[in-house]
C-alpha positions, -999 to +999 in steps of 0.1 A: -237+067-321-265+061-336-273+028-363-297+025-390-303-012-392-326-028-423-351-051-407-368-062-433-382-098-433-357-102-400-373-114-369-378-091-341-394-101-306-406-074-291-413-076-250-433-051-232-472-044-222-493-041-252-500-002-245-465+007-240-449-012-273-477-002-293-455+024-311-424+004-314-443-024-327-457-005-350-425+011-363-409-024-369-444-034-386-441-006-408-402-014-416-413-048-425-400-068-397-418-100-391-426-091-354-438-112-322-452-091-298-447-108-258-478-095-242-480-096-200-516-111-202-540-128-224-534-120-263-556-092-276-585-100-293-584-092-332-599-056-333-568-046-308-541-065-326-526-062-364-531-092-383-492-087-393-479-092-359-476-125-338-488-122-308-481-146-276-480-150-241-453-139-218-436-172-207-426-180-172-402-158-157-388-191-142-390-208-171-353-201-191-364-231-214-394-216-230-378-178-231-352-195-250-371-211-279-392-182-281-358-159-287-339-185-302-354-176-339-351-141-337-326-117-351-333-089-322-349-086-290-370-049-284-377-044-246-399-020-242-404-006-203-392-040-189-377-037-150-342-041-140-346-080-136-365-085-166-334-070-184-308-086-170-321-119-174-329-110-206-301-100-215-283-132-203-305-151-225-297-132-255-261-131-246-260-164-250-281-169-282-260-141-294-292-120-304-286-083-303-308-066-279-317-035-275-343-016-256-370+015-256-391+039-240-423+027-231-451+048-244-470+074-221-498+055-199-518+091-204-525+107-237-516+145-247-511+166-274-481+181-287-478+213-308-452+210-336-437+238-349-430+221-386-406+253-397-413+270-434-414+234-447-382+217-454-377+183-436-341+200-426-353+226-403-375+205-384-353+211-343-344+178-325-372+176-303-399+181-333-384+152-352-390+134-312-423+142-311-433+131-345-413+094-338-434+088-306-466+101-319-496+076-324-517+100-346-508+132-364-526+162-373-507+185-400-519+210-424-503+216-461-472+240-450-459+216-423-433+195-442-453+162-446-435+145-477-415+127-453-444+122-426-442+085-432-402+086-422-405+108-395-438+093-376-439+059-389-460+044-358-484+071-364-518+077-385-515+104-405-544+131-405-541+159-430-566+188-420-564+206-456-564+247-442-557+266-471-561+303-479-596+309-474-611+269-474-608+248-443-625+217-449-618+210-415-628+238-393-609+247-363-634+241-336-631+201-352-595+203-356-594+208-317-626+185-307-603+159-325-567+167-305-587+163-272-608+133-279-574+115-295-561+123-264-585+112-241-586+079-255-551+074-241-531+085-276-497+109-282-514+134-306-493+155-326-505+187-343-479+194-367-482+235-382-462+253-407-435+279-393-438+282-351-471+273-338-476+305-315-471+328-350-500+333-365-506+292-363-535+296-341-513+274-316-523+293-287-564+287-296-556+248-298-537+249-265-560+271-243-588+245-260-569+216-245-561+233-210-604+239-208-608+202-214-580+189-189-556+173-216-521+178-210-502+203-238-471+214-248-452+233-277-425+224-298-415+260-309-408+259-350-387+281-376-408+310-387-410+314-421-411+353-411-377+345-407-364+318-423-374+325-457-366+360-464-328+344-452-331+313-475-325+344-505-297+361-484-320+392-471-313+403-437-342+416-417-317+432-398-282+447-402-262+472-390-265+512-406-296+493-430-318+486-400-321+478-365-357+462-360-383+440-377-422+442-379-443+409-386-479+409-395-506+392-408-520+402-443-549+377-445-573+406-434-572+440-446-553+465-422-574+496-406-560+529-418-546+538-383-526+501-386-510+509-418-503+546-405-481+532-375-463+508-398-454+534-424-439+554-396-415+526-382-383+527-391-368+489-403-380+463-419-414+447-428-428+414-429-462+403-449-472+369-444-502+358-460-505+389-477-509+380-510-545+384-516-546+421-498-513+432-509-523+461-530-548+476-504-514+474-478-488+489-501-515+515-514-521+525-474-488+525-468-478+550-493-505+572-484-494+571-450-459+580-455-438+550-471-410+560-498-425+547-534-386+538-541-383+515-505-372+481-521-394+451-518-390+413-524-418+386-522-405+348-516-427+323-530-424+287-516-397+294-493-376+260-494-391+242-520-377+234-554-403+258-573-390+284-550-385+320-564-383+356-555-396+390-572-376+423-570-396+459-568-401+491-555-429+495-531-448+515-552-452+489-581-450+458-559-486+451-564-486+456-599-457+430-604-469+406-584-502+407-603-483+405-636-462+377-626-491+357-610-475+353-574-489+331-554-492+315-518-475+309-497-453+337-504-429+363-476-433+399-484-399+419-475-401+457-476-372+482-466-339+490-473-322+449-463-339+436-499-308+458-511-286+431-494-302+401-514-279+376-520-281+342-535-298+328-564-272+347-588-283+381-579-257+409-579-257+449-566-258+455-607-288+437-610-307+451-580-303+484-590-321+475-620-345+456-607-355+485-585-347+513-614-371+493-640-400+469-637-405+441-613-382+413-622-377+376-608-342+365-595-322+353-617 
């Protein structure tokens, strides 16, 4: 069972080494608890300590009369990495202040980094262990398709870094956004790097982890939802199914393809995925028909998979770059070819309507 308790102007004593309570402290800090932090030694000085939390020193373990008026105010007790005597008589003490008490994991003595597969951007998709990661992070890296609106929910002991890649402008360049993971690390923090989709597809995920291996920072991933995936399915289009087709192809449209690429894909039998293929679209479709591909093969493109501005253009192959030009699609957007965008199914969108869709000009689903 799990409890979502409002601790607003409620006093919460939180007991535990500085380093190791620094997130929980923080996460009642930010919920607006009035917090007093029990610290083992001497209290920080002021550039180590927020000026909204109370800080003193650990009383006497022997002394039940000063643990006592220091609990006696407050309305719950946090222990944070405290040893089996420390809880129980702790938990004696509280017992009989009748203070709830409850207790944490203390935060990781070493720092590391964490790659965080953010899915294709709604809060929803985010797996169990991603929304884990985020919660114990102290500092967190995320670009603009990882689902940040509720970054302050999810990490709320963390800062909150955005690093701004978009299609063709990086303010931050990658070679900083991985100087920053390992020096964040180093300096004894939980980093998180929070990407759009799965970081190991087409998230430059495997750069940022080989970058951390070199410098002797410990990594892991958090796979994600690819949007390769999960958006063609958020309109009902199959990437496989049975009799339509039996495999899928996913590549990367933010560079033009060779001729011999776009030769091997018109020959495969399924279906086709475009990610960031916007900008190059026309010079894929255009080598793709030259190399083979029906004119008539259906085609979708998914704008904004998940989001409320979501929306999805119908057309044949050979006009799909036309209509996307005419109805000013833009990124982030999934390109679906072959014979599955037959089997679209939400948004309103019946067989009927297809076939027109696909008999006429490009149209947006209804």
């Amino acid at each position: 069972m799990q409890l979502e308790l409002d601790v607003r102007d409620r006093r919460v004593v939180i007991v535990g080494a500085q380093s190791a309570a620094r997130r929980v402290t923080r996460r009642y800090e930010v919920a607006g608890a009035r917090v007093t932090a029990v610290v083992d030694g001497p209290v920080p000085p002021a550039a180590g300590r927020s000026p909204r939390v109370r800080y003193v020193v650990r009383p006497q373990d022997d002394d039940p009369s000063d643990w006592m008026n220091l609990l006696g105010p407050s309305w719950l007790v946090v222990l944070v990495g405290t040893d089996g005597t420390d809880t129980e008589r702790l938990r004696t003490l509280c017992a009989r202040l009748r203070i709830t008490l409850t207790s944490e994991a203390a935060a990781a003595e070493h720092g590391e980094v964490t790659l965080v597969g953010g899915g294709p951007g709604a809060t929803g998709l985010l797996t169990l262990q991603a929304c884990e990661a985020l919660r114990e992070a102290d500092v967190v890296f995320y670009d603009r398709l990882a689902p940040s609106e509720e970054l302050e929910r999810l990490a709320p002991a963390a800062e909150l870094v955005d690093v701004g890649k978009r299609p063709h402008h990086h303010p931050v360049p990658q070679d900083e956004i991985e100087r920053q993971l390992i020096a964040r690390a180093r300096a004894g923090e939980s980093v998180v790097r929070l990407k759009g989709g799965d970081p190991f597809v087409f998230g430059r995920g495997g750069e940022e982890v080989l970058a951390c291996a070199a410098a002797g920072v410990p990594v892991r991933v958090v796979p994600g939802v690819s949007s390769a995936l999960a958006v063609p399915a958020a309109v009902g289009i199959p990437l496989t199914h049975r009799t339509v087709s039996r495999a899928f192809t996913v590549i990367s449209g933010h560079d033009p393809l060779s001729a011999d690429e776009l030769a091997t894909l018109a020959r495969l039998e399924g279906t086709l995925v475009i990610l960031m293929g916007i900008s190059n679209l026309p010079q894929i479709t255009a080598g793709l028909l030259r190399s083979g591909l029906a004119p008539q093969t259906p085609a979708a493109v998914i704008e904004r998979g998940f989001s409320s501005t979501q929306r999805t253009t119908v057309a044949t192959a050979d006009r799909l770059a036309a209509e996307v030009r005419r109805l000013d699609v833009r990124s982030p957007a999934v390109v679906v070819i072959g014979e599955v965008v037959r089997l679209l199914g939400t948004g309103g969108a019946t067989a009927e309507w297809l076939d027109q869709a696909l008999a006429g000009s490009g149209k947006l689903v209804p």
